[in-house]
C-alpha positions, 0 to 999 in steps of 0.5 A, a space after each residue: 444420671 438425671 432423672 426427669 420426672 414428669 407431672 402429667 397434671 401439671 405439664 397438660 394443665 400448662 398447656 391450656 389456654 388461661 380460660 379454662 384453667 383454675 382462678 379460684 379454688 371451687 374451680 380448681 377442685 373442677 379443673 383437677 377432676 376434669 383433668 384427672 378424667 381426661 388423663 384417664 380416658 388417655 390412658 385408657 385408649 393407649 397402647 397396653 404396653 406403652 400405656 403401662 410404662 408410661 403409667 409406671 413411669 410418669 405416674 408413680 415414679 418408678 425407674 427405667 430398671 425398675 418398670 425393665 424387673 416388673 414387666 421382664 424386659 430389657 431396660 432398653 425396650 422399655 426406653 424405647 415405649 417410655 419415648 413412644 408412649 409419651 408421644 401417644 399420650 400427648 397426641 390421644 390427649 389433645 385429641 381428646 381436649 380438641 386442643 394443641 399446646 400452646 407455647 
């Protein structure tokens, strides 16, 4: 089975318009932080049990089977949270940056 890891670092920071992303590297160590703050806060103000999967999950790797064993539920709630989970960190995310992807 595939597996899609995402870097919510990465994929938030691809996001931004190219004025507040890094150049150099003193600003880059700011970037990160700021970024770093901004998940956190996301997290922060997510839903428990989808906040929880995500962070299992997108953050520290662990498998659908894996987050089903840690939390004791079926392999297919915790499907169902990642997915929904993910939708609410981008919209509490953007919200919190008062910006929208840009593609």
């Amino acid at each position: 089975k595939n597996r899609q890891f995402v870097d919510l670092e990465s994929e938030c920071a691809r996001h931004l318009p190219a004025e507040i992303t890094p150049r150099s590297d003193p600003l880059a160590h700011t970037f990160s932080e700021e970024l770093r703050d901004f998940i956190e806060e996301t997290f922060r103000r997510m839903s428990g049990k989808q906040g929880v999967v995500v962070r299992l999950h997108d953050l520290e790797g662990h498998t659908i089977r894996e987050i089903a064993r840690i939390i004791g539920c079926p392999a297919g709630t915790v499907k169902s949270r990642l997915f929904y989970g993910r939708q609410e960190f981008k919209e509490i995310f953007w919200s919190l940056t008062n910006r929208r992807p840009v593609h």
